[in-house]
GUDREN-163186 format. One record per residue (C-alpha): x, y, z. Coordinates in pm, whole numbers, plus 50000, padded with zeros to 5 digits. Each point is the difference from the previous one (the first is absolute). Layout:
N
XYZ...
This chain:
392
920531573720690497554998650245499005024650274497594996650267498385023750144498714986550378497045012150178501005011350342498044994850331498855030150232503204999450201500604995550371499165026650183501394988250321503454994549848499785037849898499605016950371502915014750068500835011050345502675021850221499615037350127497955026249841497204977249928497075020949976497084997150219497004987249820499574983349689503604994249865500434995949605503044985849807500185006149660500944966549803502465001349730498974988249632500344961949931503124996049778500314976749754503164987549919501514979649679501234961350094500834978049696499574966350043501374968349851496664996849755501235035849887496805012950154500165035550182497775001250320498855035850165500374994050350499285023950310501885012050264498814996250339497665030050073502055026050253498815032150170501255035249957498525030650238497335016549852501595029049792498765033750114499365027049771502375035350091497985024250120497835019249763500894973849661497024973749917500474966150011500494980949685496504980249912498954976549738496274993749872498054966650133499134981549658497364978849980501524970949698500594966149984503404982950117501524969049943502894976650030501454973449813502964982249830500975024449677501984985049728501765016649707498704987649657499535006049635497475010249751499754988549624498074972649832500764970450184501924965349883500644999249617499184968549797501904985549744498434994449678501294975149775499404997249591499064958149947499235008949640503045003049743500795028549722501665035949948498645029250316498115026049709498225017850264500815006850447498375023350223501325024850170500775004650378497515011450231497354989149739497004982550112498384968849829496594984350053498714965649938498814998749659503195025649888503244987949802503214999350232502164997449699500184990249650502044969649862500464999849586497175027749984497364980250180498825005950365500594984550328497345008750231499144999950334497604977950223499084999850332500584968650184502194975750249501004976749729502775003849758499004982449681502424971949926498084982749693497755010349672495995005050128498324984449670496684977749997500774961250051502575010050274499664985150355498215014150301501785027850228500365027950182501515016149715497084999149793498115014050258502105031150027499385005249647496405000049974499925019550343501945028049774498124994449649496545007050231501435030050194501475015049706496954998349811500494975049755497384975250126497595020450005496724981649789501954965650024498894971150223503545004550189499954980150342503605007850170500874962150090503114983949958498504985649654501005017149623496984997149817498895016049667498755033750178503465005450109501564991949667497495028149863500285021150278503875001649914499545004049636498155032550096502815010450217502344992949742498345018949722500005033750240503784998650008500224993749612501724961150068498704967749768496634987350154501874968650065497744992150321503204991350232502185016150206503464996949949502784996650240501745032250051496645019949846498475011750399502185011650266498534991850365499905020350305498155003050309498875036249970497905015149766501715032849930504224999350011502705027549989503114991649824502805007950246502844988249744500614989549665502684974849962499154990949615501795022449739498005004949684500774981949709501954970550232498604961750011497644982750211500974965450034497094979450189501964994950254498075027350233502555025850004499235030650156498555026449825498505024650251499835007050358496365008650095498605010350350496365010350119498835033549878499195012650419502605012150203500964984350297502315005650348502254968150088501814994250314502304974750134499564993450331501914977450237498624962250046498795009150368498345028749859497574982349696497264991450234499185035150079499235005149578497214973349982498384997749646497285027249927501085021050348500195036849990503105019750028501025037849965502445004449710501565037950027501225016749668503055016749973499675035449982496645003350247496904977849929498644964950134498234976649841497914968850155501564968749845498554964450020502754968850013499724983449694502434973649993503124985950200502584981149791503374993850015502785003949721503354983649988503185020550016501505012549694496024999949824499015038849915497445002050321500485033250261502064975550220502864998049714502995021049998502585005450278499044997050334497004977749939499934976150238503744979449944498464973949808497074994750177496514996849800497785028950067496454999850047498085032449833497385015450098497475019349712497885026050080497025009749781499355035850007496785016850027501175032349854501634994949683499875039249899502425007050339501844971149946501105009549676500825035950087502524981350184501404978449786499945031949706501865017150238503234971849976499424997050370498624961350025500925000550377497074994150258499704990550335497854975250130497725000650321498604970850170497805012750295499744977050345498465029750170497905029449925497665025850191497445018549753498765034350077501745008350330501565031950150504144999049974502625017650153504044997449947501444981850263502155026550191496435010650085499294976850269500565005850355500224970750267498085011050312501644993250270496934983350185499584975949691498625008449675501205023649723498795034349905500665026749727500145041350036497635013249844499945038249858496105011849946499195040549834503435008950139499834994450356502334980550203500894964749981497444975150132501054964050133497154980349825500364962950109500054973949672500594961549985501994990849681498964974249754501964987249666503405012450008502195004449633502055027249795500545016750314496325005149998497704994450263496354988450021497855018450333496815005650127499285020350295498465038149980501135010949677498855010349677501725000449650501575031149958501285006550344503615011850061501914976450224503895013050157502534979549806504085003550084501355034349802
């Protein structure tokens, strides 16, 4: 669900003079009534904040001898945006499938992590371990074999796992006698035969370096067939926000753009849009489930986070819930007031009250700037920290 939340222009000041007896002589102030924003679903189930057209109210008048109520001039930032309800967790899980064949002696467990160069499980006591790459291996990688990108992948992973090291390795698409060696030495760390090929089924390829294993779908002690099965569900080991925004809504979340990402129970956190990808109905994406979009493929939205410690308060807490900002507008290190504050001069122009080391109230002219949260931006004769006369 979607809500947006629209900056409002300084308002008309000539359609709030009012007129009729008892107008007072002089400078005349209205007092303008709070923008309201009101709920409207639309077809695209998005919710949109509108506001109501800005009315006047006499200016409310202390009784004799109480104070009038004040609030404190803030000097912050303010903003508006679109805001959209997400989730937190580790993003999109992969499905990894066993190619080799033999009896499951050994899974991880959830939540474990795995890093190139580690076993990811163990068929008939021997290891199947991981390497980073693009590439699933579909063929043995042993010396007379023809050129490929395959064989590049492998002596990309032999050199950055360390087993090249001293060897006359060039990473090419050719298999050449330092890459038979170079895999003998691999082979002889994780106690295999120094056969000097790779075996189908032996390496499991993924794109990151480091994996978390989301699910286990193997059982110990079942059969791995060749026919890539799966065995585990793996995602990345960083915690991410996803969002599923509405198609007229995607080209406000342009790759590597900054949003806000605001964690359930207090706390924001600057996010960066990663990716934006869309997952069929009925797959196991945020979009599945009931209510997801009536068979209509839905494109997500990830969100690396730049706090990982606060983001996985949150998701400790079993509260993955965030909410999304994208900012159109913002106004950095200005003076603020509420709304209700502002008072349309009758002449033109708008004004606040302004209560200074007790005295009376002082009209002290402002023009209004960036208008959101019922929250207004002014400048004018004020400092931060002055009370201004707000509605009781």
């Amino acid at each position: 669900m979607a809500e947006y939340e629209s900056a409002s222009p300084a308002p008309d000041a000539t359609a709030l003079r009012s007129s009729g007896q008892g107008r007072r002589k002089g400078r005349a102030v209205r007092r303008t009534a709070v923008a309201l924003l009101v709920a409207a679903t639309l077809a695209a189930a998005a919710v949109v904040a509108v506001r109501q057209p800005w009315r006047t109210d006499d200016v409310a008048t202390a009784p004799a001898g109480e104070k009038p109520t004040t609030v404190s001039v803030q000097r912050t930032s303010l903003s508006s945006g679109m805001n959209l309800s997400g989730r937190i967790g580790y993003g999109t899980a992969t499905e990894l499938g066993a190619q080799g064949q033999g009896t499951f002696t050994k899974l991880p467990a959830a939540d474990d992590e795995i890093t190139a160069g580690g076993m990811v499980y163990e068929l008939d006591g021997k290891p199947v371990v991981l390497w980073t790459g693009t590439r699933p291996l579909w063929r043995e990688l042993a010396g007379g074999m023809t050129d490929g990108a395959d064989v590049r992948q492998l002596e990309q992973n032999l050199l950055d796992l360390g087993y090249a090291k001293g060897l006359d390795l060039k990473v090419d698409d050719k298999f050449t006698d330092a890459t038979t060696l170079a895999i003998k030495r691999w082979q002889k760390a994780l106690k295999l035969e120094e056969t000097g090929k790779v075996e189908l089924g032996r390496i499991a390829v993924l794109p990151d370096r480091t994996v978390r294993v989301q699910e286990v779908v193997a059982k110990l002690g079942g059969t791995a067939g060749g026919s890539g099965g799966t065995v585990l569900k793996v995602t990345g080991t960083e915690l991410v926000a996803t969002v599923q925004p509405e198609d007229d809504q995607l080209p406000q979340f342009a790759p590597g753009s900054t949003v806000e990402v605001a964690l359930v129970g207090g706390g924001k956190v600057q996010g960066k849009v990663r990716t934006i990808a869309r997952a069929h109905p009925g797959t196991d994406g945020p979009g599945s489930g009931p209510g997801a979009g009536g068979g209509k493929d839905k494109a997500t939205v990830t969100i690396a986070l730049a706090d990982q410690a606060a983001a996985r308060k949150t998701l400790d807490g079993a509260q993955p819930a965030v909410t999304v900002t994208v900012t159109d507008r913002r106004a950095d290190d200005v003076l603020v007031v509420p709304v209700t504050a502002l008072l349309a001069l009758a002449e033109g122009g708008y004004g606040v009250q302004v209560v200074r080391d007790g005295a009376a109230p002082v009209l002290v002219p402002v023009k209004p700037g960036l208008i959101a949260n019922a929250r207004a931006e002014v400048s004018g004769d004020l400092r931060e920290g002055d009370r201004v006369v707000v509605p009781s």
